[in-house]
PDB file with one MODEL, atoms N, CA, C and O in Angstrom:
MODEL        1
ATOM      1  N   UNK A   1     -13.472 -80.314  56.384  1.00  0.00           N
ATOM      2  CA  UNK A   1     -13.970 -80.423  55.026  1.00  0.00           C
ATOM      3  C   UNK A   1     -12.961 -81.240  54.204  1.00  0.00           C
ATOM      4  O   UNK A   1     -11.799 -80.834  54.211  1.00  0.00           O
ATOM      5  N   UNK A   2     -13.191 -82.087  53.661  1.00  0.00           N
ATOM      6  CA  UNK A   2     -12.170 -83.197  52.808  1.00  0.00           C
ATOM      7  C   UNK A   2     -11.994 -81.886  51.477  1.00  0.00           C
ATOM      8  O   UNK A   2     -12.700 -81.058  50.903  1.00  0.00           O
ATOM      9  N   UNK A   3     -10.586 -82.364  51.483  1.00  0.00           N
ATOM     10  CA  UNK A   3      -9.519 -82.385  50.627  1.00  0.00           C
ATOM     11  C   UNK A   3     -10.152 -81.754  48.932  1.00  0.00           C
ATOM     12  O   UNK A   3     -10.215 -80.593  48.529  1.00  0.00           O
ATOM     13  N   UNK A   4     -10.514 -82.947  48.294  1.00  0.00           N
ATOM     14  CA  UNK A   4     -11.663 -82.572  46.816  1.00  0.00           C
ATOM     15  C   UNK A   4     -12.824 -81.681  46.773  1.00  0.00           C
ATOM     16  O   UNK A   4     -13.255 -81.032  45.821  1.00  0.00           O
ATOM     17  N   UNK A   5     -13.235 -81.762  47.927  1.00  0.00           N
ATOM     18  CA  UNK A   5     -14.630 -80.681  48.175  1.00  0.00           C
ATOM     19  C   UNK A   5     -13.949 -79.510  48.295  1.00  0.00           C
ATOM     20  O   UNK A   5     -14.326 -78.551  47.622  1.00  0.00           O
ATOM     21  N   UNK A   6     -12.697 -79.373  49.274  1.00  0.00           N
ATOM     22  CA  UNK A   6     -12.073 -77.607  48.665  1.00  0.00           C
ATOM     23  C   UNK A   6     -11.586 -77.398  47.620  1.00  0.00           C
ATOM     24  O   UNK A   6     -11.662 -76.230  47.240  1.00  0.00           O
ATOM     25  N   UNK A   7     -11.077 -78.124  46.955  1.00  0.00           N
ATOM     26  CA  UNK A   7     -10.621 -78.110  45.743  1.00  0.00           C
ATOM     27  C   UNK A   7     -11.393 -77.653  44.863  1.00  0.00           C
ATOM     28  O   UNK A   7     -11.071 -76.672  44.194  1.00  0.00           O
ATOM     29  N   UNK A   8     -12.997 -78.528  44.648  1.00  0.00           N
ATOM     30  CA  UNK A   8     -13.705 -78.633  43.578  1.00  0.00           C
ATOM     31  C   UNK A   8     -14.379 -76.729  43.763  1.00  0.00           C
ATOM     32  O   UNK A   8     -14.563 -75.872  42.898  1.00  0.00           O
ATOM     33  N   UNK A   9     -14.609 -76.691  45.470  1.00  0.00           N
ATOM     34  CA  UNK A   9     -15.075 -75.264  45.246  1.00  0.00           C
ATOM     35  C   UNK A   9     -14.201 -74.138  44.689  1.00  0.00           C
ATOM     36  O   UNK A   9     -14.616 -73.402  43.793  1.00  0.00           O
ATOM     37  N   UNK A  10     -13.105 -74.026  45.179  1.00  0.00           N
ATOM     38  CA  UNK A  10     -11.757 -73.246  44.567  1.00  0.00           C
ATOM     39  C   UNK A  10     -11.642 -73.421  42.891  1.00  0.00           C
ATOM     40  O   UNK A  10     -11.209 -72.480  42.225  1.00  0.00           O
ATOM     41  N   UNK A  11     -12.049 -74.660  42.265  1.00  0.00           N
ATOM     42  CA  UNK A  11     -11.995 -74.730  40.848  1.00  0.00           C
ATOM     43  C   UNK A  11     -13.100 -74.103  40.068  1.00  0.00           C
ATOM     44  O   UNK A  11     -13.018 -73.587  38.953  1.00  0.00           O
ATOM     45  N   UNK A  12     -14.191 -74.235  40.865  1.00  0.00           N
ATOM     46  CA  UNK A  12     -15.526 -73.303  40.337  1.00  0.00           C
ATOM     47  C   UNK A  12     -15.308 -71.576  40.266  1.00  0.00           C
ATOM     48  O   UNK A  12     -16.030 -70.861  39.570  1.00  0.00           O
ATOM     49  N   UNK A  13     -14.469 -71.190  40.899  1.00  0.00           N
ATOM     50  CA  UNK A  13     -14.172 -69.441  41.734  1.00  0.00           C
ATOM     51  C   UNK A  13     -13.093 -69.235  40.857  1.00  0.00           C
ATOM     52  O   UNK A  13     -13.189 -68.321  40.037  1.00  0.00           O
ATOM     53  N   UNK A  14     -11.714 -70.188  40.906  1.00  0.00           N
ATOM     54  CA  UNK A  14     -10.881 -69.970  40.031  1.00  0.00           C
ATOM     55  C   UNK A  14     -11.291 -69.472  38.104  1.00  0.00           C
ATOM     56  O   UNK A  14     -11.086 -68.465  37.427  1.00  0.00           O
ATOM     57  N   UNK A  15     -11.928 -70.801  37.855  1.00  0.00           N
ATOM     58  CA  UNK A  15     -12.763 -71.091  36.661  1.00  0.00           C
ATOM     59  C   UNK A  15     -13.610 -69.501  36.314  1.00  0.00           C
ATOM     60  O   UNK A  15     -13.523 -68.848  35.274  1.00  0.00           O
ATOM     61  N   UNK A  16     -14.200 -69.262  37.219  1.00  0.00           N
ATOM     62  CA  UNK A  16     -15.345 -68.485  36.927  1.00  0.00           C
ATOM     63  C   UNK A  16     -14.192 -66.968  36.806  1.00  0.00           C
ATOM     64  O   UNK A  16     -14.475 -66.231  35.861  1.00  0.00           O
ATOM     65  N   UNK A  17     -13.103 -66.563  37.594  1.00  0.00           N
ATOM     66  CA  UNK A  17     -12.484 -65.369  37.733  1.00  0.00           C
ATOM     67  C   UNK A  17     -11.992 -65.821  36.329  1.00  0.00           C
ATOM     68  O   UNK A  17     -12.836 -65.727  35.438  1.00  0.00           O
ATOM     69  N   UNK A  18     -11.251 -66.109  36.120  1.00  0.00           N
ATOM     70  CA  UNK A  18     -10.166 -66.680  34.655  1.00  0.00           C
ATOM     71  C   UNK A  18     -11.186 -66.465  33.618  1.00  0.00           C
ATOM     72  O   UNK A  18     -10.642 -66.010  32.611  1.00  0.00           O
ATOM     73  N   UNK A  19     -12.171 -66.582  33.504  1.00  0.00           N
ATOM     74  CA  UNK A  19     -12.904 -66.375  32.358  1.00  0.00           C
ATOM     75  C   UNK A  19     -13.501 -65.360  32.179  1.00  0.00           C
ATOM     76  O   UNK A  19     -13.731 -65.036  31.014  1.00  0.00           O
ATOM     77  N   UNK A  20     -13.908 -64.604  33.158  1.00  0.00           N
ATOM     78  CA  UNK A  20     -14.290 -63.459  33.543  1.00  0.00           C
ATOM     79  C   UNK A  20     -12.905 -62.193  32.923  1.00  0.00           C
ATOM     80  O   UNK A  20     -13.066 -61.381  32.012  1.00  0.00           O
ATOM     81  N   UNK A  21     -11.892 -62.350  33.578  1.00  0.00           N
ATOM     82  CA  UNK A  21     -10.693 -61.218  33.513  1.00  0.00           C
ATOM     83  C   UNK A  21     -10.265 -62.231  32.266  1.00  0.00           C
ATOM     84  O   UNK A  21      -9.073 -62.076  32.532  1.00  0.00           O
ATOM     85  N   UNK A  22     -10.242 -62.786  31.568  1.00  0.00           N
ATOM     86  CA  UNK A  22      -8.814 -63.757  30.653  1.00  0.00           C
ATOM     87  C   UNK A  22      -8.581 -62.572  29.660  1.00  0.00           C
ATOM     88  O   UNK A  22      -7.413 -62.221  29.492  1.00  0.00           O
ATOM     89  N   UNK A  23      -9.682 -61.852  28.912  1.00  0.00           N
ATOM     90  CA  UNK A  23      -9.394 -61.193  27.953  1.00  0.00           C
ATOM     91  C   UNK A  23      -9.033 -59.685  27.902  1.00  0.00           C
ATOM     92  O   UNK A  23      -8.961 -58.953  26.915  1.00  0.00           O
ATOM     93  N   UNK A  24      -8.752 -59.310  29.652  1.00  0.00           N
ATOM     94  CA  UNK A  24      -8.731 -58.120  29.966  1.00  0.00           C
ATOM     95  C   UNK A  24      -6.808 -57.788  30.266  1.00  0.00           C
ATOM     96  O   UNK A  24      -6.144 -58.776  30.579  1.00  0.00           O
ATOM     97  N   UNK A  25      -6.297 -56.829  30.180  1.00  0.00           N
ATOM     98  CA  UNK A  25      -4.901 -56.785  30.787  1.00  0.00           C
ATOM     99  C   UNK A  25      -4.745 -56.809  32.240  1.00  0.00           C
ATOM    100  O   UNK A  25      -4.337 -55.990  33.064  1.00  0.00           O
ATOM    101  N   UNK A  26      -5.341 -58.388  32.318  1.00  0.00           N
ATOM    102  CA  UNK A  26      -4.930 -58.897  33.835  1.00  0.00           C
ATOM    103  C   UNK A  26      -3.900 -59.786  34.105  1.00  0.00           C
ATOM    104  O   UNK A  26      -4.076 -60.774  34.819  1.00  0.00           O
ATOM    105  N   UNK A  27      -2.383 -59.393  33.368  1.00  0.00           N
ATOM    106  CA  UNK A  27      -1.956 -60.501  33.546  1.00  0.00           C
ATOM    107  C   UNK A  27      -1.231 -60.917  35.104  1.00  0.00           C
ATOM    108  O   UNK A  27      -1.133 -62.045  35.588  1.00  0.00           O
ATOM    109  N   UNK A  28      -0.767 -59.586  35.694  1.00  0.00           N
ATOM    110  CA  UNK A  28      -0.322 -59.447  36.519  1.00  0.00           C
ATOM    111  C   UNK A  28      -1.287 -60.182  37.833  1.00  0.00           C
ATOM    112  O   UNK A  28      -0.972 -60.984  38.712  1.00  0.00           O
ATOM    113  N   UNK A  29      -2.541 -59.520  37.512  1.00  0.00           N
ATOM    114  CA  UNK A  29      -3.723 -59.759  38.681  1.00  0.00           C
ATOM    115  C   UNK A  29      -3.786 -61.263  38.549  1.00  0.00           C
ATOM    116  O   UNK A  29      -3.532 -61.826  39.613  1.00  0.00           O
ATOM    117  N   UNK A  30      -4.090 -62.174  37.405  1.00  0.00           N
ATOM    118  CA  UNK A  30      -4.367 -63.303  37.100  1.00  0.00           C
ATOM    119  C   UNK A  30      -3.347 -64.203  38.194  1.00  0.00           C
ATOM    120  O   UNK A  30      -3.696 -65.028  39.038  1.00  0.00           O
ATOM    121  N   UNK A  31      -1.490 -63.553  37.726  1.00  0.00           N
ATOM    122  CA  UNK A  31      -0.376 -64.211  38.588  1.00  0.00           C
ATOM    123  C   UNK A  31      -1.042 -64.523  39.871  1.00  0.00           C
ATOM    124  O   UNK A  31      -1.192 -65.680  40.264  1.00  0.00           O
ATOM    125  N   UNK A  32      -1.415 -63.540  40.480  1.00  0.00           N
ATOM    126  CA  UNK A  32      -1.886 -62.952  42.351  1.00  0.00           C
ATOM    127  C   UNK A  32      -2.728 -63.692  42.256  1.00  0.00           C
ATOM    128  O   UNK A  32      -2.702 -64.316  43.318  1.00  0.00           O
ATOM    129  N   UNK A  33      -3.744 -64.179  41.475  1.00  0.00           N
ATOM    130  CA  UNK A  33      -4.828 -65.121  42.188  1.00  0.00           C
ATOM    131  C   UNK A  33      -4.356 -66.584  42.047  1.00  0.00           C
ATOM    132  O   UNK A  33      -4.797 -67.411  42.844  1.00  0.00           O
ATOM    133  N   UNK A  34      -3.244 -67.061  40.809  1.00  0.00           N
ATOM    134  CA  UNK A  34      -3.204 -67.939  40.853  1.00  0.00           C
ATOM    135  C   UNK A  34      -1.763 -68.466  42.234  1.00  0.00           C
ATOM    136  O   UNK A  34      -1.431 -69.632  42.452  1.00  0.00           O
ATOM    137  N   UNK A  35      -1.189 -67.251  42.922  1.00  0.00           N
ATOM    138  CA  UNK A  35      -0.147 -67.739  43.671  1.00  0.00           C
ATOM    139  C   UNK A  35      -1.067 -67.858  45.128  1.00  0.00           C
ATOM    140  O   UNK A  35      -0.768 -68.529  46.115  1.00  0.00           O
ATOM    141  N   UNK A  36      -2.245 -67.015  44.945  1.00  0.00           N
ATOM    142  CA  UNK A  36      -2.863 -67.208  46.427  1.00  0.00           C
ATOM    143  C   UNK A  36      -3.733 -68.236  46.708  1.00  0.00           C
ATOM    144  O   UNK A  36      -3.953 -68.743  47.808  1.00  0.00           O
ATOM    145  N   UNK A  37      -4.331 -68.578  45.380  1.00  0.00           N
ATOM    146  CA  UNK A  37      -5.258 -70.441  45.539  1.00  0.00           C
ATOM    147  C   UNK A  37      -4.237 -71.568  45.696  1.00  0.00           C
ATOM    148  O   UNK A  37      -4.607 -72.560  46.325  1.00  0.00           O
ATOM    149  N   UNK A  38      -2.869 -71.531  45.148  1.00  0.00           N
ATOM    150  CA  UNK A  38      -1.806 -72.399  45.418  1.00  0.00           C
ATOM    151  C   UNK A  38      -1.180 -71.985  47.158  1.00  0.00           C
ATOM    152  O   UNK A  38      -0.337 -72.784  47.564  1.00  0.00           O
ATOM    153  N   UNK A  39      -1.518 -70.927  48.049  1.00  0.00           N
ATOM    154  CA  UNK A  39      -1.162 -70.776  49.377  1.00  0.00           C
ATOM    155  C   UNK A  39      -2.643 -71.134  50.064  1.00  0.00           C
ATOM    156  O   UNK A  39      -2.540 -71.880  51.037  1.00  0.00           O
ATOM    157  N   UNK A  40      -3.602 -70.846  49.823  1.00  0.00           N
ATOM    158  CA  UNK A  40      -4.890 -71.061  50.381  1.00  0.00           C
ATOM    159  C   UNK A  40      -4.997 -72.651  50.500  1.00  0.00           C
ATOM    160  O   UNK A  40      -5.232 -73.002  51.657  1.00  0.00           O
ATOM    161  N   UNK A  41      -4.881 -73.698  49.581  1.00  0.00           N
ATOM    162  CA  UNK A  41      -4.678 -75.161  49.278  1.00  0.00           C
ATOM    163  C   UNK A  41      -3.619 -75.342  50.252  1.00  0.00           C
ATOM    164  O   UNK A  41      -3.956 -75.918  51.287  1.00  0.00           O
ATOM    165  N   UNK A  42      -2.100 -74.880  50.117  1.00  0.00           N
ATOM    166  CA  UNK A  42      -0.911 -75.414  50.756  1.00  0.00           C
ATOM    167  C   UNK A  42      -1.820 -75.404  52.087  1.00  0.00           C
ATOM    168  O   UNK A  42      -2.146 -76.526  52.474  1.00  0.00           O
ATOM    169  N   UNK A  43      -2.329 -74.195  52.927  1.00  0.00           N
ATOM    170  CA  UNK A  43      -2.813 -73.850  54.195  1.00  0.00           C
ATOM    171  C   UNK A  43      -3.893 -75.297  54.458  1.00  0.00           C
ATOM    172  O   UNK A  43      -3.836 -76.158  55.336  1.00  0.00           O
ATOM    173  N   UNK A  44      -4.588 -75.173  53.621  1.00  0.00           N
ATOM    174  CA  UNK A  44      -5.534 -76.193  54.068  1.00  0.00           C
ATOM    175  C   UNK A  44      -4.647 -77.979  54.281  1.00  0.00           C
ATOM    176  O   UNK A  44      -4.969 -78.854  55.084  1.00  0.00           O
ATOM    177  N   UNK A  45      -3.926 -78.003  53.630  1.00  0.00           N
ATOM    178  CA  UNK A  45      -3.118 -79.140  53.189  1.00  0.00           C
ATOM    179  C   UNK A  45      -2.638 -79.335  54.561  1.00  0.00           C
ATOM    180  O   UNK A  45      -2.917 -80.182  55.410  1.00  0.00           O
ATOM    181  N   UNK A  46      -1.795 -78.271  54.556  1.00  0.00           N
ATOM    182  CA  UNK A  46      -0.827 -78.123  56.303  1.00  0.00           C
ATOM    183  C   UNK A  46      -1.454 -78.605  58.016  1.00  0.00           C
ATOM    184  O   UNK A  46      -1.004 -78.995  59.093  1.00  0.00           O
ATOM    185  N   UNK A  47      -2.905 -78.227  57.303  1.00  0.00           N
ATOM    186  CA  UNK A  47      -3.627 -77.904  58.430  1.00  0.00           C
ATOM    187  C   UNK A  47      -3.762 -79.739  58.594  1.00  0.00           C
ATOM    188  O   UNK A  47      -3.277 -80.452  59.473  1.00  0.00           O
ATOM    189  N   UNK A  48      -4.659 -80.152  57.321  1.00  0.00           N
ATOM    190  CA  UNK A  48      -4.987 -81.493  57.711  1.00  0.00           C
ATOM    191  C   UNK A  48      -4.526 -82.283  57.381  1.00  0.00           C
ATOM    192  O   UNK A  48      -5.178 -83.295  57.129  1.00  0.00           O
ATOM    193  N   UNK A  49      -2.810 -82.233  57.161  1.00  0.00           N
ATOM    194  CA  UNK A  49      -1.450 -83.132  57.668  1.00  0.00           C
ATOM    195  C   UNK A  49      -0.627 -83.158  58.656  1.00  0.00           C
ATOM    196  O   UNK A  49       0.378 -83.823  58.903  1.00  0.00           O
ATOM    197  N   UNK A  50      -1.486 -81.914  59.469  1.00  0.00           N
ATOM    198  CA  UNK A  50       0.028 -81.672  60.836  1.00  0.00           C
ATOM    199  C   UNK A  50       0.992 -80.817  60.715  1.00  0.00           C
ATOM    200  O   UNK A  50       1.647 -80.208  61.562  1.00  0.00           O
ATOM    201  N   UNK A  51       1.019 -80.828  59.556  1.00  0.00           N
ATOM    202  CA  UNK A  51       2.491 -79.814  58.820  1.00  0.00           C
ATOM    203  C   UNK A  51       3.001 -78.258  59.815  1.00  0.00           C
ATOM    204  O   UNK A  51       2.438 -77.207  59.508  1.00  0.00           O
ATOM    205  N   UNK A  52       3.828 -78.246  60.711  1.00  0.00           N
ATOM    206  CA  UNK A  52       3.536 -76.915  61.081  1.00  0.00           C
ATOM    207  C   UNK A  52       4.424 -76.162  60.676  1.00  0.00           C
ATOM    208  O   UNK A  52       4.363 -74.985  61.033  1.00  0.00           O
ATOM    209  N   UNK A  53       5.694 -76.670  59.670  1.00  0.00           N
ATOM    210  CA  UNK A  53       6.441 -75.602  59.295  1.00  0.00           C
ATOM    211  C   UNK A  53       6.022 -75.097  57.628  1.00  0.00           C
ATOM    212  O   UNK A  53       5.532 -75.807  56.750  1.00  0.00           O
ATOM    213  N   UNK A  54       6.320 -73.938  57.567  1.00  0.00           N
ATOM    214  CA  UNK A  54       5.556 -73.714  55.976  1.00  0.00           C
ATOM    215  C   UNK A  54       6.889 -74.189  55.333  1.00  0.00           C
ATOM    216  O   UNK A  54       6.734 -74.655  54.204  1.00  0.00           O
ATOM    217  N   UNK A  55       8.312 -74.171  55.854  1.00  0.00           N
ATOM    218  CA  UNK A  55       8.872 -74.583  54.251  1.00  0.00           C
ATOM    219  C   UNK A  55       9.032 -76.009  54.202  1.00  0.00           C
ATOM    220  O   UNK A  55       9.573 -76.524  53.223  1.00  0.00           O
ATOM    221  N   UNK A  56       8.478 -76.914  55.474  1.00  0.00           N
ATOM    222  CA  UNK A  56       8.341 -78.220  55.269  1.00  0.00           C
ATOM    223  C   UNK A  56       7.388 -78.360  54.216  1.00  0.00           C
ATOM    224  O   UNK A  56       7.852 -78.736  53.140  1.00  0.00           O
ATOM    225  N   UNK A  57       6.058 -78.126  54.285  1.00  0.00           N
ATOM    226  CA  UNK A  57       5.017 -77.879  53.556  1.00  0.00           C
ATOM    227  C   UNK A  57       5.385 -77.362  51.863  1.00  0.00           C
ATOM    228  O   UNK A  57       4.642 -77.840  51.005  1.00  0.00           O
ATOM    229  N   UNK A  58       6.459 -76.447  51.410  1.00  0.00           N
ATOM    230  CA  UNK A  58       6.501 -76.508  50.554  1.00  0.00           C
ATOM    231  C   UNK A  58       7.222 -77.396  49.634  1.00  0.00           C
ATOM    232  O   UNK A  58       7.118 -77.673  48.439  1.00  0.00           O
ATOM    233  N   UNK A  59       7.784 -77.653  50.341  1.00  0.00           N
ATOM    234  CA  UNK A  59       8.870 -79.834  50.086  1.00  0.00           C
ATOM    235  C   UNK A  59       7.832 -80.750  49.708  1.00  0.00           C
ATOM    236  O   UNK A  59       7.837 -81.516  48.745  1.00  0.00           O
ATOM    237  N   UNK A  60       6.857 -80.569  50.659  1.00  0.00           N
ATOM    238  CA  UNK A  60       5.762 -81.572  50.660  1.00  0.00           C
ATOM    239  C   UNK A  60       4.730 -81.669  50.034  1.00  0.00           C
ATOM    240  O   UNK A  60       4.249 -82.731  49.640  1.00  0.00           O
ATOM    241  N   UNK A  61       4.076 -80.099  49.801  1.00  0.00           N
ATOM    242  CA  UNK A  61       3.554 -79.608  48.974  1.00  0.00           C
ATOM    243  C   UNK A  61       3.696 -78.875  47.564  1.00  0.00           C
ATOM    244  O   UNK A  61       2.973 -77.935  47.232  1.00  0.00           O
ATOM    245  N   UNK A  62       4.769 -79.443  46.729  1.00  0.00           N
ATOM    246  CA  UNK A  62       5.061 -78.592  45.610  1.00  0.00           C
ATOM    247  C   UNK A  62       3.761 -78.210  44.585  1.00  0.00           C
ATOM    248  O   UNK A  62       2.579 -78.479  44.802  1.00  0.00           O
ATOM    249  N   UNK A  63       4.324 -77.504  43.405  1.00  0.00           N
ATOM    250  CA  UNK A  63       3.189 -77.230  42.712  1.00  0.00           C
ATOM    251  C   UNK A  63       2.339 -78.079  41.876  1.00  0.00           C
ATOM    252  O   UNK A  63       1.174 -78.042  41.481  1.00  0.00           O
ATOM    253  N   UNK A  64       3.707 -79.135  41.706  1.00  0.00           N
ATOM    254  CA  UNK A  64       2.778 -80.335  40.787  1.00  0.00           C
ATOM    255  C   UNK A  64       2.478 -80.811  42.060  1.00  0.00           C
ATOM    256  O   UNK A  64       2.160 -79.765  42.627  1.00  0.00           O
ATOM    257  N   UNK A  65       2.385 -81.576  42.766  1.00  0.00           N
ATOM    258  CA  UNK A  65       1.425 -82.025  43.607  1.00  0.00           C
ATOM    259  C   UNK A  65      -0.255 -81.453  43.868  1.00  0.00           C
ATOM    260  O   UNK A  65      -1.285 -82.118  43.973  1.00  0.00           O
ATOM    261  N   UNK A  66      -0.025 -79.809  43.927  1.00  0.00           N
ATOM    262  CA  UNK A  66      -1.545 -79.360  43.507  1.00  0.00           C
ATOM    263  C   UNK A  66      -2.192 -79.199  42.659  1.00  0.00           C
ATOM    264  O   UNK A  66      -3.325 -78.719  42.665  1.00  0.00           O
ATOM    265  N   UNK A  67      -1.179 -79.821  41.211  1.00  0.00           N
ATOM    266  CA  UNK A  67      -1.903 -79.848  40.390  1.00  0.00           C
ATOM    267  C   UNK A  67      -2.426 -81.010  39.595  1.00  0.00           C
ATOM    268  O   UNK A  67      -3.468 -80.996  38.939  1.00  0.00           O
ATOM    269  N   UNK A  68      -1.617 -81.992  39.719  1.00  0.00           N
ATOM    270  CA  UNK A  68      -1.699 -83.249  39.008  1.00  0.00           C
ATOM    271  C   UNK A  68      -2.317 -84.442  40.292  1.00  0.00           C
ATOM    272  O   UNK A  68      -2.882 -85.511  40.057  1.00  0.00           O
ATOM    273  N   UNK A  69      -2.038 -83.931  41.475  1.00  0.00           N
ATOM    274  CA  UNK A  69      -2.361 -84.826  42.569  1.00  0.00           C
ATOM    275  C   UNK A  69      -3.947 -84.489  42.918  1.00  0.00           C
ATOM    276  O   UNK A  69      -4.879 -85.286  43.021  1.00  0.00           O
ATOM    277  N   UNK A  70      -3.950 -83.184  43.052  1.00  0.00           N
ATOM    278  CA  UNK A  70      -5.280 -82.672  43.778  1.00  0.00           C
ATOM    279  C   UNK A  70      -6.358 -82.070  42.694  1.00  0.00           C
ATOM    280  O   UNK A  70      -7.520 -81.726  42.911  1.00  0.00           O
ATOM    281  N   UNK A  71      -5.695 -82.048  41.582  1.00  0.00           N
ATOM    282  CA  UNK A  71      -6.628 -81.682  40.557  1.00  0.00           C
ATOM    283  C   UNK A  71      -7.001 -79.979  40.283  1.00  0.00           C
ATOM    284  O   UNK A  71      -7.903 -79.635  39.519  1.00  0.00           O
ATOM    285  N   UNK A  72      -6.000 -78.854  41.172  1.00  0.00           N
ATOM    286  CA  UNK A  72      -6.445 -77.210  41.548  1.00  0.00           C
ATOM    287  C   UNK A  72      -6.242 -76.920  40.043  1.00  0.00           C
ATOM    288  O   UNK A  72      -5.183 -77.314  39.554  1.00  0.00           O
ATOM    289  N   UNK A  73      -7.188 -76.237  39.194  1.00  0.00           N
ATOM    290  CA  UNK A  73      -7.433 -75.462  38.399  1.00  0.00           C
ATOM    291  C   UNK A  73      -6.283 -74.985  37.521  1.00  0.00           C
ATOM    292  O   UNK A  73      -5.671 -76.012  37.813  1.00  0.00           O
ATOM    293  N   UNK A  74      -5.738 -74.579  36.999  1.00  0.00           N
ATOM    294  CA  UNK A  74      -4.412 -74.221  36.690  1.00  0.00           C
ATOM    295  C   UNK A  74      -4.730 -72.203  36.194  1.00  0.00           C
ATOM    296  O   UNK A  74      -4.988 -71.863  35.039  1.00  0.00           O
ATOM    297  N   UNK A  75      -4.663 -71.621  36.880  1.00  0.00           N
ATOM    298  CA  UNK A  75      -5.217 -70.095  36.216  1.00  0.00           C
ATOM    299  C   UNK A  75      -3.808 -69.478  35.508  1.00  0.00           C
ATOM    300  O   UNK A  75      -2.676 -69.153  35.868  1.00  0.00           O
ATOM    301  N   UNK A  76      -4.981 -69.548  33.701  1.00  0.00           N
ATOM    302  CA  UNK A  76      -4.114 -68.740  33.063  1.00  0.00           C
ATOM    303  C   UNK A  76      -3.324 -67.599  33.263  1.00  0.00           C
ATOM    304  O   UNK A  76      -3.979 -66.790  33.921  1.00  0.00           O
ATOM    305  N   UNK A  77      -1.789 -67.013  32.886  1.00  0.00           N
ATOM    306  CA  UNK A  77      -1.694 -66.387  33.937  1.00  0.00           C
ATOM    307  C   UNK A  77      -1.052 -65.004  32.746  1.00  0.00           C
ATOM    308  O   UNK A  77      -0.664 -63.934  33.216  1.00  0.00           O
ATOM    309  N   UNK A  78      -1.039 -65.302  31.082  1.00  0.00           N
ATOM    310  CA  UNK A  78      -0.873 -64.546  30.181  1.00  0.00           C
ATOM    311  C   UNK A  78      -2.480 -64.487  30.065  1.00  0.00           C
ATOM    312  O   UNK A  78      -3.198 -65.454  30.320  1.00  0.00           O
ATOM    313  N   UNK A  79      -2.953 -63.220  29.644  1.00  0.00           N
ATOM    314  CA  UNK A  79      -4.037 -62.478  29.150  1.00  0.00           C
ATOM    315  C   UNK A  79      -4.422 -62.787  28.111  1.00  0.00           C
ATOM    316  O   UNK A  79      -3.707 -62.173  27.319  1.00  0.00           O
ATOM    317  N   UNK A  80      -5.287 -63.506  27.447  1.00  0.00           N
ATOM    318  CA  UNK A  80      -6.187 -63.892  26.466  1.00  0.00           C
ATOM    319  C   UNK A  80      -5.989 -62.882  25.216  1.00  0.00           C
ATOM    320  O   UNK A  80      -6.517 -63.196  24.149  1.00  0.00           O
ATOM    321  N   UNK A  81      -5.316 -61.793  25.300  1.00  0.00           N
ATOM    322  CA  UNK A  81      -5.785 -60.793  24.061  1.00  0.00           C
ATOM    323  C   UNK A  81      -4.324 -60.944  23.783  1.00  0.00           C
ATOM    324  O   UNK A  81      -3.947 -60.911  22.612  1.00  0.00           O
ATOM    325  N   UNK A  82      -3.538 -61.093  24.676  1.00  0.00           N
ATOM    326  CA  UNK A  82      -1.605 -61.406  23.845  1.00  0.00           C
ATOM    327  C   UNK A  82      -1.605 -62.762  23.247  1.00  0.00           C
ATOM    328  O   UNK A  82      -0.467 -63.171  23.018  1.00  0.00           O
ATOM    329  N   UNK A  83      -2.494 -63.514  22.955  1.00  0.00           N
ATOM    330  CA  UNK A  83      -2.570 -64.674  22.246  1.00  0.00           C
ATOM    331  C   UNK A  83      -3.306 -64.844  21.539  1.00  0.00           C
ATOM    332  O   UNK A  83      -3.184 -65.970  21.058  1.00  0.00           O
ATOM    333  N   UNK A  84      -4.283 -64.184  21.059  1.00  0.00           N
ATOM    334  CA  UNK A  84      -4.646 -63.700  19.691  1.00  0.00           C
ATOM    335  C   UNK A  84      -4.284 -62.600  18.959  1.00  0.00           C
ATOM    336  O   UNK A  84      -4.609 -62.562  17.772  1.00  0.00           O
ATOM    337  N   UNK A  85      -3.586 -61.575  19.521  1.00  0.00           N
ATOM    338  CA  UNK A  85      -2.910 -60.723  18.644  1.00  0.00           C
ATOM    339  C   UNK A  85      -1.960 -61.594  18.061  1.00  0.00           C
ATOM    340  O   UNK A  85      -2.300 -62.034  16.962  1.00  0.00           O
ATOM    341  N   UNK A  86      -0.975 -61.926  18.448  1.00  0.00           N
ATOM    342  CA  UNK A  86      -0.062 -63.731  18.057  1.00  0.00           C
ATOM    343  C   UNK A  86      -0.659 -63.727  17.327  1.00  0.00           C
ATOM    344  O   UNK A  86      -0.301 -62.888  16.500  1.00  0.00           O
ATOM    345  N   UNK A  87      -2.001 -64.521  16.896  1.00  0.00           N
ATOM    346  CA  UNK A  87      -2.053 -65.312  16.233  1.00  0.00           C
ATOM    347  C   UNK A  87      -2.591 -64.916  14.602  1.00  0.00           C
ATOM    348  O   UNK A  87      -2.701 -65.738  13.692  1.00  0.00           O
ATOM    349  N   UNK A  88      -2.910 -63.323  14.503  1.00  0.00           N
ATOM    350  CA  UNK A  88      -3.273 -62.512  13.740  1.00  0.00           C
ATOM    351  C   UNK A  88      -2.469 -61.674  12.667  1.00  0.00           C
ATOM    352  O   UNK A  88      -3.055 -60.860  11.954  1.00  0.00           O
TER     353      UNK A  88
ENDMDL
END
């Protein structure tokens, strides 16, 4: 499966959870999904570059690379309701 097509599906799932939990005290949970779509991507990455060591892969794969290169979602990872109390 190319590269953007996992991406774009992972951005729809990401997208859809983040908006779903943003305003709930998920901030912790939010962290966990956003460190496991950044290992789920690295995996796929690894797979269809050859890569077989993971901390080569993380040299190779840093975070801006999945984000500015590949376009992955960015999931909020403070809770929607600590940023309008802020702002109140």
């Amino acid at each position: 499966m190319p590269t953007q097509d996992v991406v774009r599906d992972m951005n729809q799932v990401l997208w859809g959870w983040s908006g779903y939990f943003y305003y709930r005290n998920s901030s912790a949970a939010l962290s966990k999904v956003k460190r496991h779509a950044e290992e789920r991507l690295r995996i796929h990455l690894r797979k269809r570059h050859k890569v077989s060591n993971w901390k080569t892969s993380m040299i190779r794969f840093p975070r801006r690379v999945l984000y500015e290169e590949h376009g992955l979602y960015k999931v909020p990872i403070v809770a929607g309701w600590k940023t309008v109390h802020a702002l109140m």
